[in-house]
Every structure is written in structure tokens, then in C-alpha cells.
C-alpha atoms as a printed R data frame, in Angstrom:
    type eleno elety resid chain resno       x       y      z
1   ATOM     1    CA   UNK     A     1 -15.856 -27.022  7.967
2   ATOM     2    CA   UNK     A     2 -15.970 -27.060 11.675
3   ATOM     3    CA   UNK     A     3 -12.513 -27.041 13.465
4   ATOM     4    CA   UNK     A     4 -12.201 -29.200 16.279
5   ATOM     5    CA   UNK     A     5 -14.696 -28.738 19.000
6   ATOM     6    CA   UNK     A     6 -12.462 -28.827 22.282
7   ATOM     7    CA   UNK     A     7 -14.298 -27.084 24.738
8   ATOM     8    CA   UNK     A     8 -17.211 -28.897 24.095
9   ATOM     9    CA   UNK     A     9 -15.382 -32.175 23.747
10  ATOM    10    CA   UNK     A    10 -12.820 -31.939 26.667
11  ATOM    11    CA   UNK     A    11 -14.766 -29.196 28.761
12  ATOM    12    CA   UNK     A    12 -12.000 -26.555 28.681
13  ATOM    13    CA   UNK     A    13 -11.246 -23.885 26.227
14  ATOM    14    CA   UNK     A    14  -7.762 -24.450 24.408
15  ATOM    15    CA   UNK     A    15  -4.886 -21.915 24.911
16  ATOM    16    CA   UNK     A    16  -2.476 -22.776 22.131
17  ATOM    17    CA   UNK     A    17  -2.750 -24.133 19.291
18  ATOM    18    CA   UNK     A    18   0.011 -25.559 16.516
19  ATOM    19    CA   UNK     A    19  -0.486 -26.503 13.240
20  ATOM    20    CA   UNK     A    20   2.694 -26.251 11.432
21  ATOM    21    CA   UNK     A    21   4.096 -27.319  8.587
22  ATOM    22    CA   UNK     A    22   0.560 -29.312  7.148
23  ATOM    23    CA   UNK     A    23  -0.010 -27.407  4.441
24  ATOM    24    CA   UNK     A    24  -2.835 -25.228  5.062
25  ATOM    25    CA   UNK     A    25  -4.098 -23.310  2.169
26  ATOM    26    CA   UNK     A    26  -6.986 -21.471  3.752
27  ATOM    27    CA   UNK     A    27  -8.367 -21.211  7.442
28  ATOM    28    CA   UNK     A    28 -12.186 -21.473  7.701
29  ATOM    29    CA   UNK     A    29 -14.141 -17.971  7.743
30  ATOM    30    CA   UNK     A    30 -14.981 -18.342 11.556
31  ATOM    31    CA   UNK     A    31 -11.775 -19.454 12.780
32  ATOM    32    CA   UNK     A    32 -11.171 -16.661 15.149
33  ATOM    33    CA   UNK     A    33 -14.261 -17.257 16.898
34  ATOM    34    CA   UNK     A    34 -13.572 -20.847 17.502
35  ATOM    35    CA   UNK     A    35 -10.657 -20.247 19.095
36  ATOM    36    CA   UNK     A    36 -11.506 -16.876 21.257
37  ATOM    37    CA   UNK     A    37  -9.307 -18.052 23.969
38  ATOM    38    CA   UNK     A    38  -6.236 -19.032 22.719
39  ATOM    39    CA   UNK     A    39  -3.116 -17.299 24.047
40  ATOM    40    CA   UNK     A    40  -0.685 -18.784 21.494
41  ATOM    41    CA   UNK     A    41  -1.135 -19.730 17.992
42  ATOM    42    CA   UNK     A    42   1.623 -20.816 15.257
43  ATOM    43    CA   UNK     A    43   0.231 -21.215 11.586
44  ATOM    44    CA   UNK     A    44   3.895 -21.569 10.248
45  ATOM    45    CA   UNK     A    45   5.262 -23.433  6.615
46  ATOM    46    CA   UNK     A    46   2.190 -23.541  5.481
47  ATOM    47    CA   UNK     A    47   0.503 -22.107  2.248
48  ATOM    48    CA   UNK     A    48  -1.619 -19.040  3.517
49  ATOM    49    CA   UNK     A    49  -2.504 -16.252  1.277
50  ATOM    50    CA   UNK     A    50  -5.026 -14.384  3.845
51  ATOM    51    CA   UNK     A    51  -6.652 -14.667  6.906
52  ATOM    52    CA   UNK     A    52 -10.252 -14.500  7.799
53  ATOM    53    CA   UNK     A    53 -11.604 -11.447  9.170
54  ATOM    54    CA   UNK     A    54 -12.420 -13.413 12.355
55  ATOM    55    CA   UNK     A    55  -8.847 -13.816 12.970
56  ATOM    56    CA   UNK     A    56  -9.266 -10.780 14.808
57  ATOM    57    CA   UNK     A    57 -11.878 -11.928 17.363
58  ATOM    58    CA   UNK     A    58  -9.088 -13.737 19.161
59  ATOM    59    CA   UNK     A    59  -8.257 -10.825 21.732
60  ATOM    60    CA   UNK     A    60  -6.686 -13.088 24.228
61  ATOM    61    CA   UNK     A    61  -3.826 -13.969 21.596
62  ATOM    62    CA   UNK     A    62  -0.181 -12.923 22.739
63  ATOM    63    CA   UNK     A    63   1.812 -14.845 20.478
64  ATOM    64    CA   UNK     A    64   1.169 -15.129 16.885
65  ATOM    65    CA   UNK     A    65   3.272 -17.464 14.207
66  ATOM    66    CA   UNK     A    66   2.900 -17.418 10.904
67  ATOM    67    CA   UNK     A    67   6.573 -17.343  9.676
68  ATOM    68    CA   UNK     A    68   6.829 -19.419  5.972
69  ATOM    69    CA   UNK     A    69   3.607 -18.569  4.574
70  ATOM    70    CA   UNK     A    70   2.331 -16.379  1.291
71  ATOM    71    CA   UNK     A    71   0.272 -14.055  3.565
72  ATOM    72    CA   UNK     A    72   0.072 -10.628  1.111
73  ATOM    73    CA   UNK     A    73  -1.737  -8.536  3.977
74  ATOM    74    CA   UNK     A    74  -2.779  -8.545  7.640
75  ATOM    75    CA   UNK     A    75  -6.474  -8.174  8.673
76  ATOM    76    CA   UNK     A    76  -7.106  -4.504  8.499
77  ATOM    77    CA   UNK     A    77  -9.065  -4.730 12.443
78  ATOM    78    CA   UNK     A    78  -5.172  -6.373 13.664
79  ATOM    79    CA   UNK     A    79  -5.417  -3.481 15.781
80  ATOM    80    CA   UNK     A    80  -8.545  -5.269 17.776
81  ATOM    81    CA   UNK     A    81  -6.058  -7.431 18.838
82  ATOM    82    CA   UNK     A    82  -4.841  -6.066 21.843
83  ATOM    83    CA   UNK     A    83  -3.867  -8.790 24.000
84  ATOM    84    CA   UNK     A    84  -0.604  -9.773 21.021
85  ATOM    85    CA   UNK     A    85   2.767  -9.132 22.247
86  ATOM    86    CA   UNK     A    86   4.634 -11.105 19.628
87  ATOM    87    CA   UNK     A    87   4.220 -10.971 15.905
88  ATOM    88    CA   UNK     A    88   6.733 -13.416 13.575
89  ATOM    89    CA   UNK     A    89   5.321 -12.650  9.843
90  ATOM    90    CA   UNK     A    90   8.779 -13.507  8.426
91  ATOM    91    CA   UNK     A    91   8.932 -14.631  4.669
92  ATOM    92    CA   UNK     A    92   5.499 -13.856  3.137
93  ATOM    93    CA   UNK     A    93   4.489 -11.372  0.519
94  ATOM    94    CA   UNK     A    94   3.723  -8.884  2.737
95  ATOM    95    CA   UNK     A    95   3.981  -5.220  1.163
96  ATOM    96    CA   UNK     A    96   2.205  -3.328  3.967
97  ATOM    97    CA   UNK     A    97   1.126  -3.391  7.568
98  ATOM    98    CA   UNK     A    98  -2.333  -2.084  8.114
99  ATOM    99    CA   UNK     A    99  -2.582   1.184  9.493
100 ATOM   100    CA   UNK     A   100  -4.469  -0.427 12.653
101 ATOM   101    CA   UNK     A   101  -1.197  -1.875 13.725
102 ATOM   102    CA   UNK     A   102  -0.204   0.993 15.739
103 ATOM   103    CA   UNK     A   103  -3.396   0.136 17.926
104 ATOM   104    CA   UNK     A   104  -1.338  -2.974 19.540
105 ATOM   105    CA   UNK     A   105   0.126  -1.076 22.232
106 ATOM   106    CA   UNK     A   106   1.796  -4.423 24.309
107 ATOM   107    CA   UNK     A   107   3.401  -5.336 21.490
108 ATOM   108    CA   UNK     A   108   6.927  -6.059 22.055
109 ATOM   109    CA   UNK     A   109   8.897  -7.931 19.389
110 ATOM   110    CA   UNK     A   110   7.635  -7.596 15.667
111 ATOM   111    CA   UNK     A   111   9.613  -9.734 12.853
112 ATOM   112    CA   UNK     A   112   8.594  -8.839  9.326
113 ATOM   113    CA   UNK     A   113  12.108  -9.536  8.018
114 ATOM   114    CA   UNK     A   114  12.051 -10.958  4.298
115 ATOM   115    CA   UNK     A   115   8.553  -9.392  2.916
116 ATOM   116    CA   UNK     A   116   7.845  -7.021  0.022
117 ATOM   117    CA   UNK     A   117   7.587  -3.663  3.280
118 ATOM   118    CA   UNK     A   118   7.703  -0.632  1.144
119 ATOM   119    CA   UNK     A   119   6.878   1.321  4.199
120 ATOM   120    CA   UNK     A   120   6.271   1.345  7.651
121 ATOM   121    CA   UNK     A   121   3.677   3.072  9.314
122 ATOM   122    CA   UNK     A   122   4.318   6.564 10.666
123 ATOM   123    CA   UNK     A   123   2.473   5.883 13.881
124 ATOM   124    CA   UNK     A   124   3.956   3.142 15.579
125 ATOM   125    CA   UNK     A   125   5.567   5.230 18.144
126 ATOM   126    CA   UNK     A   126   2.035   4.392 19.588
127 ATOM   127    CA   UNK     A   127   3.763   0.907 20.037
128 ATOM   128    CA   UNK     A   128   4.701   1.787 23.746
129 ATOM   129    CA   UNK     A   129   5.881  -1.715 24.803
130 ATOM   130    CA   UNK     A   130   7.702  -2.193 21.558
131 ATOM   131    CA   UNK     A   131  11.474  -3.355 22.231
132 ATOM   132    CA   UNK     A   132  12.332  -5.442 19.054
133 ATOM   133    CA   UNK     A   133  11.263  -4.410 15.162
134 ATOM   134    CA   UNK     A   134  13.068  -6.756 12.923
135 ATOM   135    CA   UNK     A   135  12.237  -5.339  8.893
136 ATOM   136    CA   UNK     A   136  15.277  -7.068  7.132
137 ATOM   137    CA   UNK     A   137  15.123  -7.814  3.514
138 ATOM   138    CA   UNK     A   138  12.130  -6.243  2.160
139 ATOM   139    CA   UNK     A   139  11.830  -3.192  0.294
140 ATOM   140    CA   UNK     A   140  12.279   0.077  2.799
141 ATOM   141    CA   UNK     A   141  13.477   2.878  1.187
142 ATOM   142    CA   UNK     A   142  13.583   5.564  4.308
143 ATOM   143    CA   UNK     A   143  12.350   4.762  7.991
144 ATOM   144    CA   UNK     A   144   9.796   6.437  9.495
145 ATOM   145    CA   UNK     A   145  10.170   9.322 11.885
146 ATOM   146    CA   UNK     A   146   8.613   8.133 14.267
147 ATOM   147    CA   UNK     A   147  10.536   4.988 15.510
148 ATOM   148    CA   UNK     A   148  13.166   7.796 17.123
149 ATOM   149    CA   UNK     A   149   9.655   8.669 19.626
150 ATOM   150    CA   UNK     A   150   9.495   4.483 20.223
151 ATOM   151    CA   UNK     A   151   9.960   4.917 24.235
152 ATOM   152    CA   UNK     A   152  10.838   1.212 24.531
153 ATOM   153    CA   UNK     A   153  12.625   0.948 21.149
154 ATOM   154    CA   UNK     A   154  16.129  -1.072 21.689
155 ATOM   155    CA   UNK     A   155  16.701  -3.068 18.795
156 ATOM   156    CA   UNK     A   156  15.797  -1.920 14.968
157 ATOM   157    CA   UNK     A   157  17.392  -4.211 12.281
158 ATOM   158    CA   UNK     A   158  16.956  -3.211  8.919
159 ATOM   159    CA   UNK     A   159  19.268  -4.288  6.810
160 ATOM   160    CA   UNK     A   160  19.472  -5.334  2.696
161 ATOM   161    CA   UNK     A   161  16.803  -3.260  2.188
162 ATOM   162    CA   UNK     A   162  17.218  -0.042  0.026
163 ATOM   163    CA   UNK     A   163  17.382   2.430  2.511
164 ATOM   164    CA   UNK     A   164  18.502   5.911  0.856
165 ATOM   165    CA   UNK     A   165  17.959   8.140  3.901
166 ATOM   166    CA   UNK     A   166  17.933   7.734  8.057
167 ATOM   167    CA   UNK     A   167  15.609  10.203  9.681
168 ATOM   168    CA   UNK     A   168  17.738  12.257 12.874
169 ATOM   169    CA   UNK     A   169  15.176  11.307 15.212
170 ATOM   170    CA   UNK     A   170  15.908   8.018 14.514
171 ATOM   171    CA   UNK     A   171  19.504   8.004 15.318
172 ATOM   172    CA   UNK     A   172  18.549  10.385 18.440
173 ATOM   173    CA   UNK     A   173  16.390   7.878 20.194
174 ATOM   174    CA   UNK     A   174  17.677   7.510 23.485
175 ATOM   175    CA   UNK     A   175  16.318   3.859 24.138
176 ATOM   176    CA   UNK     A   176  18.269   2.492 20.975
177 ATOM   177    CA   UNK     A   177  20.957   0.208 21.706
178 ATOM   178    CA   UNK     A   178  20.910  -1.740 18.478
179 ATOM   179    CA   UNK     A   179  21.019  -0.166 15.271
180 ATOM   180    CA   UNK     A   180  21.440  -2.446 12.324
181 ATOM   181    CA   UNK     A   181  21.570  -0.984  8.798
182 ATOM   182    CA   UNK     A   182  23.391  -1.984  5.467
């Protein structure tokens, strides 16, 4: 199925896009290279299990919504990404973030709260513009080392997750203001 042909139709590309709460099961295979120029993009309360592998091909994202869905993974390429600032994945069935993730180096503000997180990745003190990491209620049992070397790190919430141990370098960051745990 072809999405919506706006450029060609209206003679402009579009920049954000909405579709939120219709019940979208699936997005079609080339989605990400309909929509190369978007900026923003909310998929939220819908009924997504995956996203293409085109989803990637939108490198002009900053802003990405897809709280309320049943997303199990992220594209493995997120990392191609590199315009996204802003990641809400809140209350999906995610149990891992690719390893690629690090790779999104203006992210700022990353909300995974209420997933199945096991881990995080050990490398996202490559997320230099990272201020905000928001992991509550999933299934964490340490935090990574590296989130102390976070140079823009000021707010971590992690809590009701089953955290048995707290890395020092962690509670040595320097740019860490907010420090929830429970």
C-alpha cells in the first residue's frame, strides 16, 4: 500500500506526521523512504510489533513517538538515525536496545520506562548530548558503567526495577543532578 503521496500532491515534502491512536498493526515495508523528510513523527496507542527496516532511512527525524505500542525491538541500523534527539518507547515489550543506539550522538532525552530492559548498553556514554534516560519499570538488574562517563547526563530514573548493585562511577558522575532509584 502506498502512504499518502504529499509531496507530489501538495508540492512540499511533509515534516511531521501523527497518526495516533488508529490502530495500526503494521507500517508498510517502505515507509521510511516515503517520509525521508520528516522531522517529527508520533506512531503512539497503536498496535505495533516491529518496524520496517526503512524506518531508518528517515535521517532528518528528531522526534520519535511511539509510546503505547507492542514494539519487541528497535531496528538494528537506529544508529543511522542521526538527526533523533528524542526517543519516547514507553510501554512496549521492549527487552533490548540495539547495540547501534550508542551511534545517536544528539540524542537528548530517551524514555524506555515500562519495557521488559534487561540491560542497557555499555556504550552509551557515546550519547554526548544525552541529558534525560528515563528506564523505570522494566527489568534492570545493575546499570551500566558507563552512564557515570555520560558528559551531559543530569537526570537517570530507574526505579521498580530490580536493581541489586549501583556501579561507583555512576554515583561519581559529576553532571548528575537527578538520581532516582528504588
Amino acid at each position: 500500500p502506498v502512504v499518502f503521496d504529499f509531496a507530489n500532491n501538495f508540492g512540499y515534502s511533509l515534516v511531521s506526521l501523527r497518526l495516533i491512536g488508529i490502530g495500526l498493526k503494521h507500517l508498510p515495508e517502505d515507509f521510511g523512504f516515503q517520509f525521508t523528510q520528516l522531522s517529527f513523527l508520533s506512531l503512539s496507542n497503536n498496535e505495533l510489533t516491529y518496524l520496517p527496516d526503512s524506518f531508518v532511512q528517515m535521517t532528518s527525524l528528531q522526534e520519535v513517538n511511539l509510546l503505547k505500542n507492542k514494539l519487541e525491538k528497535l531496528p538494528e541500523r537506529i544508529g543511522l538515525m542521526s538527526s533523533l534527539q528524542k526517543l519516547e518507547v514507553a510501554n512496549n515489550y521492549l527487552r533490548a536496545l540495539p547495540i547501534t543506539f550508542a551511534a545517536l550522538n544528539l540524542m537528548q532525552r530517551i524514555d524506555v520506562e515500562c519495557n521488559k530492559l534487561q540491560v542497557l548498553p555499555e556504550n552509551l556514554d557515546n550519547l554526548t548530548s544525552c541529558t534525560t534516560i528515563i528506564c523505570n519499570y522494566n527489568e534492570l538488574l545493575r546499570l551500566p558503567r558507563c552512564l557515570g562517563a555520560m558528559p551531559s547526563l543530569t537526570s537517570l530514573s530507574a526505579t521498580n526495577n530490580k536493581i541489586n548493585y549501583i556501579p561507583q562511577e555512576v554515583t561519581d558522575c559529576k553532571t548528575l543532578k537527578i538520581l532516582r532509584l528504588s
